[in-house]
C-alpha positions, 0 to 999 in steps of 0.5 A: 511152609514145610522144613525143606522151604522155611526162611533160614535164620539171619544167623544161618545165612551168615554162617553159610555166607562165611563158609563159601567164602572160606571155601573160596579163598581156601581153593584158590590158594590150593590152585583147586578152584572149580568152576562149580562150588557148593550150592547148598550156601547160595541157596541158604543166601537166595532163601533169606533175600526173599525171606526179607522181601527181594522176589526171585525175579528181582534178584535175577535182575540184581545178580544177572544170573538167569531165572532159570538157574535160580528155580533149579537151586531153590526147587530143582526140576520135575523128577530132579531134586534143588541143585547141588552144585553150582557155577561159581560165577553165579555162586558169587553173582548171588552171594553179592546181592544183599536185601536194602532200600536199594534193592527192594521193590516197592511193595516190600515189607521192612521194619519200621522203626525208623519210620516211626521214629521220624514221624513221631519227631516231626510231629513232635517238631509241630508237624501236624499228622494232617500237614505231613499227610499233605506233603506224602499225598495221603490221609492223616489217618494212615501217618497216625497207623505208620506211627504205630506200626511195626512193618511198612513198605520199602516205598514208605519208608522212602518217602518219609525219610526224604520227607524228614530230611527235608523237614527235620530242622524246620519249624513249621509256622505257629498256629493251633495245628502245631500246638496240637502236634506238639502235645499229642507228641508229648502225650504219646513220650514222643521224641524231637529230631534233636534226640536221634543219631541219624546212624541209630534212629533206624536200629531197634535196639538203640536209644535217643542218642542225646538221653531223655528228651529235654524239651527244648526245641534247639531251633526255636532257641536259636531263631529267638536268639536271631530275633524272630518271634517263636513261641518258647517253653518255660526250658526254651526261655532258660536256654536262651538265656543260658546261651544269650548271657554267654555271647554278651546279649544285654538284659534288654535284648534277651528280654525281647528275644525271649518276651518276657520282662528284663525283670524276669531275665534278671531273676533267671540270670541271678538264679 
């Protein structure tokens, strides 16, 4: 790829995406808009949608701006160079399109942050990679690969967030497969769903929203709590009877709740 063709930098696309529209709003409030503007900053905009994976004849179809205008702005025509100017209606049908999960095709390659963070926390839910695996209609092999890589395509990254939202506050049902999950989880520092904001599980640069993960499965407290038999960690038992104590549960009932004898219960509630 040569200087003339490179993917211009997210910073550079911003910066021509602001100089149109300064330019804009500057001629009309002149009463100087033309029917042609500028190519040179929808062609910095074209260029970084299909740097970050839309096809040129997917943005035709986004924008309705012909196929044709197109390659005349990113490549011009045999013995004419890229366009220099161009319609404003195409200008702005272009400038609009934006590169998103519902934009792109199947086939794109996107970050894959969020991706993995939502595996990892099935997982560490007691979601075995084979279980998952079963439910995205693949092998176990290719949910560990998507919880190390660092791109994936916009279809993956679709099913798995339809997956998490359907699994993220489900405990699945107790067996050596979950028991498994859960450790290869906290071997690997794998986080719980409960520690991620859905606004910032899919930024790079953000952390767990809740801090270092605690280890305690809130869901599984709260069904103990409810009555149901669920394993519970040493930190999970301590929780119920934090939260059990405070809504006026007896000794007796958090003794069932938890398994443990009221004994025990007694010791915790003293300690």
């Amino acid at each position: 790829m040569n200087a003339d063709t490179k993917a211009p930098r997210s910073s550079e696309r911003r910066a021509a995406h602001a100089a149109y529209e300064r330019h804009r709003t500057r001629m009309i409030a002149y009463g100087r808009w033309q029917p042609h503007v500028d190519a040179e900053p929808v062609r910095v905009h074209v260029r970084g949608l299909m740097a970050d994976g839309l096809s040129r004849r997917r943005i035709t179809e986004i924008s309705g701006v012909s196929e044709t205008t197109v390659i005349r702005l990113l490549y011009g025509q045999p013995g004419r160079s890229p366009s220099k100017v161009i319609r404003t209606e195409s200008a702005r049908a272009l400038m609009a399109v934006r590169a998103d999960l519902d934009t792109l095709g199947p086939t794109a390659l996107v970050d894959a942050t969020g991706t993995r963070r939502r595996l990892q926390a099935l997982i560490a839910q007691g979601w075995s990679r084979a279980r998952i695996a079963e439910r995205l209609n693949t092998h176990p092999d290719v949910i560990s690969r998507y919880t190390r890589r660092a791109r994936v395509t916009a279809a993956v990254v679709r099913a798995v967030r339809a997956l998490y939202e359907d699994l993220w506050d489900v405990t699945p049902p107790e067996n050596g497969d979950a028991a498994a999950a859960r450790r290869h989880a906290a071997a690997n520092g794998w986080l719980r769903p409960l520690a991620w904001d859905e606004e910032t599980i899919d930024d790079p640069g953000a952390g767990p929203a809740h801090g270092q993960d605690s280890g305690i499965d809130e869901i599984a407290v709260e069904r103990a709590l409810a009555g149901d038999t669920v394993p519970l960690t040493p930190a999970e038992i301590a929780e119920v009877v934090r939260i059990g104590t405070g809504r006026g549960m007896s000794v007796s009932q958090l003794a069932k709740a938890t398994g443990r004898t009221e004994r025990s219960i007694q010791r915790r509630r003293s300690a």
